[in-house]
mmJSON file of the N, C-alpha and C atoms, coordinates in Angstrom:
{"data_MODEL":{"atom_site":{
"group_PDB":["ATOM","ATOM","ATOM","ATOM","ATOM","ATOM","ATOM","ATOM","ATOM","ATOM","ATOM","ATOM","ATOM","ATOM","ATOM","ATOM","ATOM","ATOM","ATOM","ATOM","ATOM","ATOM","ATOM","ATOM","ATOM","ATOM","ATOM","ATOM","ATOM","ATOM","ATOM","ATOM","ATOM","ATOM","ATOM","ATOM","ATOM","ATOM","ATOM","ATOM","ATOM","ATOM","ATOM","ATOM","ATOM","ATOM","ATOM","ATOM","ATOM","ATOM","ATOM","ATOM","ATOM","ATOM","ATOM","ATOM","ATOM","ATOM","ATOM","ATOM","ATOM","ATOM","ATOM","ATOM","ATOM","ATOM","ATOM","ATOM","ATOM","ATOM","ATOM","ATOM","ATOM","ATOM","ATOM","ATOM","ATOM","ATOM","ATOM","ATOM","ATOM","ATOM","ATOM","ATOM","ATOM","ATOM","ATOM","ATOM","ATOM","ATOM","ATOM","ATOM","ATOM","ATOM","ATOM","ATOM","ATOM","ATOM","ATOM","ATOM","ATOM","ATOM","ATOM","ATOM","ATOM","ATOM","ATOM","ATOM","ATOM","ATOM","ATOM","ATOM","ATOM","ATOM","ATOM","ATOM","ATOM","ATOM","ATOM","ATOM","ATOM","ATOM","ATOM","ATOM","ATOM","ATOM","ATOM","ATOM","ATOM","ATOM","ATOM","ATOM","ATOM","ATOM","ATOM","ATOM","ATOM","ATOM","ATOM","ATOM","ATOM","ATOM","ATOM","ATOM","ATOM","ATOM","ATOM","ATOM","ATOM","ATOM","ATOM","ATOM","ATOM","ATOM","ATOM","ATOM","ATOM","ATOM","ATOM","ATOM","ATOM","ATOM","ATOM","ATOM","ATOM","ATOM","ATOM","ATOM","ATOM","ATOM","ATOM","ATOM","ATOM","ATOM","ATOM","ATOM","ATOM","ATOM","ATOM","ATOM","ATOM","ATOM","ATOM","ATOM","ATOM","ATOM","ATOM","ATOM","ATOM","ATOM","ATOM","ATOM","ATOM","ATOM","ATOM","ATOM","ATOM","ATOM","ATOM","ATOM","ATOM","ATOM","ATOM","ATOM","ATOM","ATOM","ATOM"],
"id":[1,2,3,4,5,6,7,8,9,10,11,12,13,14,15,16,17,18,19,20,21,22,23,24,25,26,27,28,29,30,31,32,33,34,35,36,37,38,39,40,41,42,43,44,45,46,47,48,49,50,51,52,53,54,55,56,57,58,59,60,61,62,63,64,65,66,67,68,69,70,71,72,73,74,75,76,77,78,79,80,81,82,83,84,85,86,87,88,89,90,91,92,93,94,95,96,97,98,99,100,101,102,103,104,105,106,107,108,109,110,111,112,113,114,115,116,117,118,119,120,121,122,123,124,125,126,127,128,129,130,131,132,133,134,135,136,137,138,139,140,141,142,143,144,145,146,147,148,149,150,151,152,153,154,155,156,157,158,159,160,161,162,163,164,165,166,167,168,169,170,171,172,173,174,175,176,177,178,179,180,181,182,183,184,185,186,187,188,189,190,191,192,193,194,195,196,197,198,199,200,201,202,203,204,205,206,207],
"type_symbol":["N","C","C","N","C","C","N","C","C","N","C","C","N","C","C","N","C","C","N","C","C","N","C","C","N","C","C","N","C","C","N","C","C","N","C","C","N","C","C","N","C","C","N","C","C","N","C","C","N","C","C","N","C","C","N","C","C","N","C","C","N","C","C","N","C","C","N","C","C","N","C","C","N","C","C","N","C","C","N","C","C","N","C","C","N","C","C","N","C","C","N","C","C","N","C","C","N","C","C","N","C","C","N","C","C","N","C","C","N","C","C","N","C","C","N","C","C","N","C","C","N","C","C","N","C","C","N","C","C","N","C","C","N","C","C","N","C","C","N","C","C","N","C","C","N","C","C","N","C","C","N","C","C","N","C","C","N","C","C","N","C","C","N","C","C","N","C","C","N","C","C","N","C","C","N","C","C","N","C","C","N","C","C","N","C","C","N","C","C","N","C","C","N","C","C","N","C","C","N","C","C","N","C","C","N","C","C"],
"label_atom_id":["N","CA","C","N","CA","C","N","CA","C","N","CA","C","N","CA","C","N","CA","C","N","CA","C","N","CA","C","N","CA","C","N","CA","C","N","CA","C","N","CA","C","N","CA","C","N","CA","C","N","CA","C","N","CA","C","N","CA","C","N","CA","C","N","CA","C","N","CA","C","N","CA","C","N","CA","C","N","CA","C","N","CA","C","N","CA","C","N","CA","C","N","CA","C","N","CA","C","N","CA","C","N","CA","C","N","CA","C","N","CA","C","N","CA","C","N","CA","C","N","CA","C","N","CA","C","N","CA","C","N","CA","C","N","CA","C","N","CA","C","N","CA","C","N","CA","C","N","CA","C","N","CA","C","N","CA","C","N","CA","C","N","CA","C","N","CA","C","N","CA","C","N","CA","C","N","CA","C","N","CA","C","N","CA","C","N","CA","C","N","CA","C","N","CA","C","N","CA","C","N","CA","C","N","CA","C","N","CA","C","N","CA","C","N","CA","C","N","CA","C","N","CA","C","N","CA","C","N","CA","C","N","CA","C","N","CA","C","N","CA","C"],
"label_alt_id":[null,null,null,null,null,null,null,null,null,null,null,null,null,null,null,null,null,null,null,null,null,null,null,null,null,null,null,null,null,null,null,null,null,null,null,null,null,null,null,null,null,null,null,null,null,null,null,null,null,null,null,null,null,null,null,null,null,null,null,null,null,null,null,null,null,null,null,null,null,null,null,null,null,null,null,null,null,null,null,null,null,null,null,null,null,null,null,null,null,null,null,null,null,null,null,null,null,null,null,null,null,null,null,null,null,null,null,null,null,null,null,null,null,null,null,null,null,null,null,null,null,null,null,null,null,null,null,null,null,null,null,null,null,null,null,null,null,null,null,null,null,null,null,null,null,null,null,null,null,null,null,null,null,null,null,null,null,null,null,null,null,null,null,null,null,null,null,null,null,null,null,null,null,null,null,null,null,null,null,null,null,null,null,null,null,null,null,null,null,null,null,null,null,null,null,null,null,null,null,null,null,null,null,null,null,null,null],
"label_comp_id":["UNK","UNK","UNK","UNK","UNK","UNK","UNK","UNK","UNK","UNK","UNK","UNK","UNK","UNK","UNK","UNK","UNK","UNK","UNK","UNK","UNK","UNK","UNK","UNK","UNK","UNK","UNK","UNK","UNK","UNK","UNK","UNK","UNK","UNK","UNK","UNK","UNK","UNK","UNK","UNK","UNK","UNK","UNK","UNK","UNK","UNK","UNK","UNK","UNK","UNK","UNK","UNK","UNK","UNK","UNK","UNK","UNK","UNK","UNK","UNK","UNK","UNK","UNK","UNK","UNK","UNK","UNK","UNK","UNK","UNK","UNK","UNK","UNK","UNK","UNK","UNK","UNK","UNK","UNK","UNK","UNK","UNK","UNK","UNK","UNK","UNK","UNK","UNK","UNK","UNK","UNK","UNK","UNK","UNK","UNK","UNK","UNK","UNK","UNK","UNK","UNK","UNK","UNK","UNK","UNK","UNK","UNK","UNK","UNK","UNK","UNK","UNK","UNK","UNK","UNK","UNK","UNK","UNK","UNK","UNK","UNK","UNK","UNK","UNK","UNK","UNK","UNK","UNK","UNK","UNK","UNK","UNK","UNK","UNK","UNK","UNK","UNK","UNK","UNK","UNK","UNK","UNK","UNK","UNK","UNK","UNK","UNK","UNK","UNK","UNK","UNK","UNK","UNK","UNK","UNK","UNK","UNK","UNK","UNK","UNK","UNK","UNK","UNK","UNK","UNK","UNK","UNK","UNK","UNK","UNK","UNK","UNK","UNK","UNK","UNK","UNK","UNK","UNK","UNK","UNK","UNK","UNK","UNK","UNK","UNK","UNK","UNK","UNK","UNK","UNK","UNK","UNK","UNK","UNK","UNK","UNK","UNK","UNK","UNK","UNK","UNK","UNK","UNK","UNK","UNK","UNK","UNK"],
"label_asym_id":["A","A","A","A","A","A","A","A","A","A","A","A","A","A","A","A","A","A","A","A","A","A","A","A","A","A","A","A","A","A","A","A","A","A","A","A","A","A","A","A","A","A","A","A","A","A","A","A","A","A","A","A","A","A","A","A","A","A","A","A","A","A","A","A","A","A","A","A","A","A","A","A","A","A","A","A","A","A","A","A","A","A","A","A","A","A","A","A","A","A","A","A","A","A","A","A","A","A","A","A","A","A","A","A","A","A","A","A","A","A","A","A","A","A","A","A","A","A","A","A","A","A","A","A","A","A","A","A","A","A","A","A","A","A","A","A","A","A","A","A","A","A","A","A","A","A","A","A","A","A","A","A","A","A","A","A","A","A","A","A","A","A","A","A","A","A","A","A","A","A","A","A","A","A","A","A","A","A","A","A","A","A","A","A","A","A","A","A","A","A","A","A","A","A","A","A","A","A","A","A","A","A","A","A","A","A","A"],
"label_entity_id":["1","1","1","1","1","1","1","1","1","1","1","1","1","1","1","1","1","1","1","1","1","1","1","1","1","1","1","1","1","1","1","1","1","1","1","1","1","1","1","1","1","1","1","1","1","1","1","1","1","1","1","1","1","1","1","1","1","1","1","1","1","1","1","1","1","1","1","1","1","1","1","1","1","1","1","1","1","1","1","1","1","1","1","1","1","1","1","1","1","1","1","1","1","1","1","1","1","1","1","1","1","1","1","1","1","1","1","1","1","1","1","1","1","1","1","1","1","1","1","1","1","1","1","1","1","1","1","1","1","1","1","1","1","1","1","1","1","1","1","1","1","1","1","1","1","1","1","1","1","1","1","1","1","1","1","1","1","1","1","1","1","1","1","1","1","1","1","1","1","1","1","1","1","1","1","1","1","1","1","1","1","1","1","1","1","1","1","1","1","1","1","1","1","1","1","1","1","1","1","1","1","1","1","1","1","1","1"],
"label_seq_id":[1,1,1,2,2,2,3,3,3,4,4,4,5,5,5,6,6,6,7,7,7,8,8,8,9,9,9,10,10,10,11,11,11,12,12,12,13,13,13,14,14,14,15,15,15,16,16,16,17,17,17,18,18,18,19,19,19,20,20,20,21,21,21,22,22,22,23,23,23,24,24,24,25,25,25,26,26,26,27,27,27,28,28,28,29,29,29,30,30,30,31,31,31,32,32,32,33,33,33,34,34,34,35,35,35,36,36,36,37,37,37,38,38,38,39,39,39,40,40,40,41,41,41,42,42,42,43,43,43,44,44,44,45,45,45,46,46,46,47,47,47,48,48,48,49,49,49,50,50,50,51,51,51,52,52,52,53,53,53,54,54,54,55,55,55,56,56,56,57,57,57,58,58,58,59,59,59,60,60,60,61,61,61,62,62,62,63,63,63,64,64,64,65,65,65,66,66,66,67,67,67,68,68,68,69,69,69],
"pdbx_PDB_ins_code":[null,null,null,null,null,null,null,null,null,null,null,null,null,null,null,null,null,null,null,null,null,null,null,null,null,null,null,null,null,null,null,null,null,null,null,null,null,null,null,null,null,null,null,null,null,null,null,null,null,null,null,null,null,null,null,null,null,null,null,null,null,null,null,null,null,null,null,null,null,null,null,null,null,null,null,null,null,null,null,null,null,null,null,null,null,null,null,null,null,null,null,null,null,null,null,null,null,null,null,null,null,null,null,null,null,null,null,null,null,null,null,null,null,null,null,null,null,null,null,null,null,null,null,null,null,null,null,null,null,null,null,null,null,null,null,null,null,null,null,null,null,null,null,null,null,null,null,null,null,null,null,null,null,null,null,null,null,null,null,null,null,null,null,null,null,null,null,null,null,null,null,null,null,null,null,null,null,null,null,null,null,null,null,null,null,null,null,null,null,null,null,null,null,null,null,null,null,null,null,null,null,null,null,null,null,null,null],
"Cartn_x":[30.754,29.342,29.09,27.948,27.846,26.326,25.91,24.305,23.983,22.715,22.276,22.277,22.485,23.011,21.006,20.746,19.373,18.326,17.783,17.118,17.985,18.526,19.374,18.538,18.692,18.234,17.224,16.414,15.2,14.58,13.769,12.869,12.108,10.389,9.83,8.304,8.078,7.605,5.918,4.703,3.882,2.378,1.5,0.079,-0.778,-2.208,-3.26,-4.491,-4.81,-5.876,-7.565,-9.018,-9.768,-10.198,-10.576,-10.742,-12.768,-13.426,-14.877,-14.883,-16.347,-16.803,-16.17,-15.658,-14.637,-13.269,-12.759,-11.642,-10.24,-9.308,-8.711,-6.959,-6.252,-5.139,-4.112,-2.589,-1.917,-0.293,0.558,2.009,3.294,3.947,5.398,6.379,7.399,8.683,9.254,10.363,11.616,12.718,13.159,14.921,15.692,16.69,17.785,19.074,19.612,20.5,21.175,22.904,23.644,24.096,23.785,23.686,24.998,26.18,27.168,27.88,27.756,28.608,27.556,26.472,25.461,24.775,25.335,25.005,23.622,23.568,22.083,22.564,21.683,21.969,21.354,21.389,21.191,21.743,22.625,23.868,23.345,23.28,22.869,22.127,20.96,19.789,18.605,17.968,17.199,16.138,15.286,14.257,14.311,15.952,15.855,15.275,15.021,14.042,13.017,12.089,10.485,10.176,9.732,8.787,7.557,6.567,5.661,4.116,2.934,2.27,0.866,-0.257,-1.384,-2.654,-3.783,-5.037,-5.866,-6.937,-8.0,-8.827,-10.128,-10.844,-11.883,-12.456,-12.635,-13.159,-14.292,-14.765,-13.932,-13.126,-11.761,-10.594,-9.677,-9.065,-7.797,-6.285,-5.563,-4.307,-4.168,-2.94,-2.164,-0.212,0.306,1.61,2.092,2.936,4.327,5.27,6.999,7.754,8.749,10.027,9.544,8.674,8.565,8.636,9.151,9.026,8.085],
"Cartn_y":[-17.032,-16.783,-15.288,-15.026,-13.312,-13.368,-11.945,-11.722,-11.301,-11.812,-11.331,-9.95,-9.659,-8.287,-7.987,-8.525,-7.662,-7.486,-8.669,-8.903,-9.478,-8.707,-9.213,-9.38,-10.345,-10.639,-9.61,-10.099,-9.289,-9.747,-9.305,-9.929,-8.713,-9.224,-7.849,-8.389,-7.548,-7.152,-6.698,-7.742,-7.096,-7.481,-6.299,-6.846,-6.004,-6.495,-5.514,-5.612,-4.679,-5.271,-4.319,-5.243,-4.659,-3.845,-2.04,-2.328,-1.386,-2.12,-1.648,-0.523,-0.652,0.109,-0.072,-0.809,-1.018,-0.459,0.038,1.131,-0.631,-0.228,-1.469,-0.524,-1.049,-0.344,-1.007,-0.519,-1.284,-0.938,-2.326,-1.649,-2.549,-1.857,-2.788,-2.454,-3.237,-2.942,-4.432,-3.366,-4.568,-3.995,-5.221,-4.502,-5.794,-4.829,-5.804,-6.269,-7.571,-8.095,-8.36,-9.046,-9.505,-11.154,-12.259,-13.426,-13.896,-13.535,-13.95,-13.093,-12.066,-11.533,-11.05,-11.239,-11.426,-9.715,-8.561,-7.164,-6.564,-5.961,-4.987,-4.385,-4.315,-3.551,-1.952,-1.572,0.091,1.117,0.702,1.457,1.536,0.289,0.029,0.627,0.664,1.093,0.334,0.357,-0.538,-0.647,-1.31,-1.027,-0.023,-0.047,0.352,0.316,-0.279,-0.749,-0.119,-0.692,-0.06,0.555,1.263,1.314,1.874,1.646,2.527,2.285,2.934,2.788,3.367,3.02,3.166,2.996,3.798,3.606,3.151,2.366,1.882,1.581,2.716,2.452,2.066,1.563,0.347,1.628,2.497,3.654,4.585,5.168,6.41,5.705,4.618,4.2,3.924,4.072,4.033,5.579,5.377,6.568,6.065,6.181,5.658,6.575,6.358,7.333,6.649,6.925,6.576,6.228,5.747,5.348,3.979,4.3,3.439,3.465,2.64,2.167,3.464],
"Cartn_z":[-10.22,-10.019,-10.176,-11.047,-10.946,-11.185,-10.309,-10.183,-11.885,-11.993,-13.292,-13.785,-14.618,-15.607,-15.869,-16.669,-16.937,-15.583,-14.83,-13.502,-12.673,-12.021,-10.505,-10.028,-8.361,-7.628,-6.956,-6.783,-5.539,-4.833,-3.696,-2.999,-2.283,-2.018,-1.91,-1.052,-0.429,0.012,-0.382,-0.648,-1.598,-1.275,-0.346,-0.027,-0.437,-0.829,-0.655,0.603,0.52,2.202,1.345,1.501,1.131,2.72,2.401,3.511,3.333,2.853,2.512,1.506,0.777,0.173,-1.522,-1.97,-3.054,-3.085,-1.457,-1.405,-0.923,-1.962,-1.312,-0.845,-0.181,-0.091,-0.285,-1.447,-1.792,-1.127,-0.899,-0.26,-1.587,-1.763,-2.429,-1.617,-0.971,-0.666,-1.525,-1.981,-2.876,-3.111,-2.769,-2.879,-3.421,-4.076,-4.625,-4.17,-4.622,-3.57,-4.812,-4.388,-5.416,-4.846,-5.711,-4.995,-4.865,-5.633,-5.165,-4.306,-3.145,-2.579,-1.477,-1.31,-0.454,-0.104,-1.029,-0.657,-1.412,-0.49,-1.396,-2.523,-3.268,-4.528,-4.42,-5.426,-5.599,-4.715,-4.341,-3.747,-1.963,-1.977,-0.257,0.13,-0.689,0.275,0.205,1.713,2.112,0.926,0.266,-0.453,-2.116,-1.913,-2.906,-4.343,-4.805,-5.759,-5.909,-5.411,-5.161,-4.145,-3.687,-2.414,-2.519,-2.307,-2.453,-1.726,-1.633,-0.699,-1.696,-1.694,-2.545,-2.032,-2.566,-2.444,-3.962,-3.929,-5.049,-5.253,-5.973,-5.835,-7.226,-7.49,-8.797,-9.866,-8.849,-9.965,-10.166,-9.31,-9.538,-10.529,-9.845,-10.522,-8.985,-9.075,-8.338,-8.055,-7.036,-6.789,-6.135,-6.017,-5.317,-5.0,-4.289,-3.734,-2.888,-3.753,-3.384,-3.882,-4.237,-5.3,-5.815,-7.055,-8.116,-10.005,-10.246,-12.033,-11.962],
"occupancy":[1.0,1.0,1.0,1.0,1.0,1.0,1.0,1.0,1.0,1.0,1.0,1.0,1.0,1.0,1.0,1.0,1.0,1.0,1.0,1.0,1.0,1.0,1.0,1.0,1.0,1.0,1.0,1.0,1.0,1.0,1.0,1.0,1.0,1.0,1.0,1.0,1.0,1.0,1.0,1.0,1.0,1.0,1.0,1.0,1.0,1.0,1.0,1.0,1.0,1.0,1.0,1.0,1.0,1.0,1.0,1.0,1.0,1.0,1.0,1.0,1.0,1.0,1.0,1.0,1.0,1.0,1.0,1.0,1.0,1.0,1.0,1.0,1.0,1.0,1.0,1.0,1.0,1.0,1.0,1.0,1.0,1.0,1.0,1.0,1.0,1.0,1.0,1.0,1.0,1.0,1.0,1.0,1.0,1.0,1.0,1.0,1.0,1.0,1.0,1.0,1.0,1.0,1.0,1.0,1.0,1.0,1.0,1.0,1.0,1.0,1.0,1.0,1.0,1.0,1.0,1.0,1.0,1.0,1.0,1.0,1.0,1.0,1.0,1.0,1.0,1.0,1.0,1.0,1.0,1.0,1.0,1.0,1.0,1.0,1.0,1.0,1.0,1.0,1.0,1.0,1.0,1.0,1.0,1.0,1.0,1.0,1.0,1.0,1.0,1.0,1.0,1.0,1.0,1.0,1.0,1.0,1.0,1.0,1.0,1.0,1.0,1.0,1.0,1.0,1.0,1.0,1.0,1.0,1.0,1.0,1.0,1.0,1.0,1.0,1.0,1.0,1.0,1.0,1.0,1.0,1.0,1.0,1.0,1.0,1.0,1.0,1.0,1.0,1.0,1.0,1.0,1.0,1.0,1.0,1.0,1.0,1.0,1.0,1.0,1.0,1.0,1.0,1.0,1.0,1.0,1.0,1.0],
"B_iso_or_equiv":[0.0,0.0,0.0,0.0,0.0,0.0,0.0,0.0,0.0,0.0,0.0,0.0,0.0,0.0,0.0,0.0,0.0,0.0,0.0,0.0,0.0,0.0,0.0,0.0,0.0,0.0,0.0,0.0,0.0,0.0,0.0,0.0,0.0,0.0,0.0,0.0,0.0,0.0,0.0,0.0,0.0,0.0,0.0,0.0,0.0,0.0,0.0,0.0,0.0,0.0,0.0,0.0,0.0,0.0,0.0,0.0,0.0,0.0,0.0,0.0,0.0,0.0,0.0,0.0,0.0,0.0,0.0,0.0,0.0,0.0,0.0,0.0,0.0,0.0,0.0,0.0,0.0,0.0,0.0,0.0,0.0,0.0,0.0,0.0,0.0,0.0,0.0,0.0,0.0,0.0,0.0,0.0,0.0,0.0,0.0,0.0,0.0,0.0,0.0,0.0,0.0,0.0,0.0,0.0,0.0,0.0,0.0,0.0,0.0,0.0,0.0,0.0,0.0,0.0,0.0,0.0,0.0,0.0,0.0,0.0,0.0,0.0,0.0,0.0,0.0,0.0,0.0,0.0,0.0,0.0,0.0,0.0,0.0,0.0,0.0,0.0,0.0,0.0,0.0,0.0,0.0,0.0,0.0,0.0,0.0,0.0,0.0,0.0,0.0,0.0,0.0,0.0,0.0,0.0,0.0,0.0,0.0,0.0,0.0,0.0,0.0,0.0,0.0,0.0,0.0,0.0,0.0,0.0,0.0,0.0,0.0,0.0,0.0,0.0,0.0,0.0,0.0,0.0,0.0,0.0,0.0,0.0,0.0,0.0,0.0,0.0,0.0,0.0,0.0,0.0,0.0,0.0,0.0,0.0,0.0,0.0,0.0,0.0,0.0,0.0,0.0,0.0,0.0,0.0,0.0,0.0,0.0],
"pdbx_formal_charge":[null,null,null,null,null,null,null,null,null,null,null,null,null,null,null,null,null,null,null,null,null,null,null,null,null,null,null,null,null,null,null,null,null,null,null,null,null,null,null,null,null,null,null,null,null,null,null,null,null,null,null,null,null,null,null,null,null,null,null,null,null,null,null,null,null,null,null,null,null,null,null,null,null,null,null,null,null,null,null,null,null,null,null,null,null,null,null,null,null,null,null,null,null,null,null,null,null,null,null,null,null,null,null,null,null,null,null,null,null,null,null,null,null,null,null,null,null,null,null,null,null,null,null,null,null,null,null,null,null,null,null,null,null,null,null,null,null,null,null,null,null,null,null,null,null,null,null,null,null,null,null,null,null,null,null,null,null,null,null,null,null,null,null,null,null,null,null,null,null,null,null,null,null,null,null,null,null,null,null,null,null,null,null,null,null,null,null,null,null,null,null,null,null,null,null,null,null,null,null,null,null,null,null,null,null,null,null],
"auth_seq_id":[1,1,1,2,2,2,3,3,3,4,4,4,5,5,5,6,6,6,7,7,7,8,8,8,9,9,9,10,10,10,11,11,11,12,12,12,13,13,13,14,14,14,15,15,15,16,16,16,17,17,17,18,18,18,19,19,19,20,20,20,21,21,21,22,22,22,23,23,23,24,24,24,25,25,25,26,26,26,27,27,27,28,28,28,29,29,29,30,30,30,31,31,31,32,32,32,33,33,33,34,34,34,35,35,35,36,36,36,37,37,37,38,38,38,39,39,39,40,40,40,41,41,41,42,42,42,43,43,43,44,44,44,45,45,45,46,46,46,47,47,47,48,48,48,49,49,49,50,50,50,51,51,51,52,52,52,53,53,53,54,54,54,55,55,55,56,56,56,57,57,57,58,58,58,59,59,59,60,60,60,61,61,61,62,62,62,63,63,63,64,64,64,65,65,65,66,66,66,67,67,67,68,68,68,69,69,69],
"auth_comp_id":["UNK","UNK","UNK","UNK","UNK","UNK","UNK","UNK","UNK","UNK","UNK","UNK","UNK","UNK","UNK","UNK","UNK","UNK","UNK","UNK","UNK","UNK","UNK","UNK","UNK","UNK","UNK","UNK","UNK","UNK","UNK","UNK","UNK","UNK","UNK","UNK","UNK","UNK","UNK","UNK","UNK","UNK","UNK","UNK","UNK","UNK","UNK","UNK","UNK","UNK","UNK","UNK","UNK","UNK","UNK","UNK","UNK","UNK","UNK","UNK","UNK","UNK","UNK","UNK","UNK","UNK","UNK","UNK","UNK","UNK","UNK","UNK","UNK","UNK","UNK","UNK","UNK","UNK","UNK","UNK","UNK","UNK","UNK","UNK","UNK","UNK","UNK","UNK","UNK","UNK","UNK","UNK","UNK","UNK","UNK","UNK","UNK","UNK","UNK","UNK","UNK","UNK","UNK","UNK","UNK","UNK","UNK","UNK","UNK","UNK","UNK","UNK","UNK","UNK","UNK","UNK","UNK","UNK","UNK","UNK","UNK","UNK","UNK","UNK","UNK","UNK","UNK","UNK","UNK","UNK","UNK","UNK","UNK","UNK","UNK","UNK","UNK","UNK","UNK","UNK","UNK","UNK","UNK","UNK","UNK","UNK","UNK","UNK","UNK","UNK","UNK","UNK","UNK","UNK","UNK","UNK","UNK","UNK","UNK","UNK","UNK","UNK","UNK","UNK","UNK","UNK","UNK","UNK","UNK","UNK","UNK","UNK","UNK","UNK","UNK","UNK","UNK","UNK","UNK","UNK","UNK","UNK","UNK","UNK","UNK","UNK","UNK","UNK","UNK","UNK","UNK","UNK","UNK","UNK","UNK","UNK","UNK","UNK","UNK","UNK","UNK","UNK","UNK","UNK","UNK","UNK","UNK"],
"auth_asym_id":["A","A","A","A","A","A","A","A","A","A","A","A","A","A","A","A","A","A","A","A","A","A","A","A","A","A","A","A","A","A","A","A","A","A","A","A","A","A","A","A","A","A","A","A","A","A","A","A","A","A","A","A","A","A","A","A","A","A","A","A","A","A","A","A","A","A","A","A","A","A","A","A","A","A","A","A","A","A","A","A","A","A","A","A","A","A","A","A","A","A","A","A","A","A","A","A","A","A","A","A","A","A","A","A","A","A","A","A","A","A","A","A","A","A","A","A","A","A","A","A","A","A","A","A","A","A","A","A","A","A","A","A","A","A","A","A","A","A","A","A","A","A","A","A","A","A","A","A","A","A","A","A","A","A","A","A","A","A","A","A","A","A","A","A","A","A","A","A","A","A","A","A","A","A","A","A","A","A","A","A","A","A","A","A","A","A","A","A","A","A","A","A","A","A","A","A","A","A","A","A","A","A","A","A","A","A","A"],
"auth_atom_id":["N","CA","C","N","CA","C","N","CA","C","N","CA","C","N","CA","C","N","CA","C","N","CA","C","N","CA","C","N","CA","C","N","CA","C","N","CA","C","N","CA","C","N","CA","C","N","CA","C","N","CA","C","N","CA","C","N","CA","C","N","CA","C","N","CA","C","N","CA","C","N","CA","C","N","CA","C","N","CA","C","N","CA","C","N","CA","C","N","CA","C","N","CA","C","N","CA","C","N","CA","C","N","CA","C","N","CA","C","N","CA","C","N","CA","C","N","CA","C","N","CA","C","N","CA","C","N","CA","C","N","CA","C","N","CA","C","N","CA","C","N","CA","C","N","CA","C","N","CA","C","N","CA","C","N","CA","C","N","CA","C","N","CA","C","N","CA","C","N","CA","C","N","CA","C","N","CA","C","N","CA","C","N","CA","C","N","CA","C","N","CA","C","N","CA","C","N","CA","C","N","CA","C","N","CA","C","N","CA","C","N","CA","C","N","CA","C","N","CA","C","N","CA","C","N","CA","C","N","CA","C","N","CA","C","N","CA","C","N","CA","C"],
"pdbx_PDB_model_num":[1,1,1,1,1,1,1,1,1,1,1,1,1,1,1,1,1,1,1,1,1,1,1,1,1,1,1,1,1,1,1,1,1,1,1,1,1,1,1,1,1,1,1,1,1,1,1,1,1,1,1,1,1,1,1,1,1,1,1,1,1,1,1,1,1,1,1,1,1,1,1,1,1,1,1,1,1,1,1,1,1,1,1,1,1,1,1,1,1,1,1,1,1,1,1,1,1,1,1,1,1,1,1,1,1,1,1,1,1,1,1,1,1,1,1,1,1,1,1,1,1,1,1,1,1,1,1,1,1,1,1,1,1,1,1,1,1,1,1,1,1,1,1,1,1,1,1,1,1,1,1,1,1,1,1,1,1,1,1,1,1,1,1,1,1,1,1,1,1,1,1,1,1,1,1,1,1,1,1,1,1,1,1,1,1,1,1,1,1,1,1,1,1,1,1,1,1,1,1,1,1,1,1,1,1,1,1]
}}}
């Protein structure tokens, strides 16, 4: 059994909340795992993958801020 080579395993973490005025606020946490040996990926760290934390607003556009793509 071996974790996939191009998309290994992940699982994440992913909401938006409106909170008035057209301002909405966005969160990702994701992290990668390896399915046959049960460990995090990206060199054991929590969330490694993504993390990140955002504001949006429909006329500005979006900004986001933390370890992402």
């Amino acid at each position: 059994m071996r974790s996939g080579n191009i998309q290994g395993g992940r699982w994440a973490l992913r909401g938006t909340e409106d909170v008035g005025d057209g301002l909405k606020t966005l969160l990702v946490l994701e992290n990668g795992f390896n399915v046959a040996n049960r460990k995090l990926g990206q060199g054991s760290d929590e969330f490694g993958r993504q993390a990140y934390v955002g504001l949006s607003l429909a006329t500005l556009g979006t900004v986001t801020l933390g370890r992402q793509y």
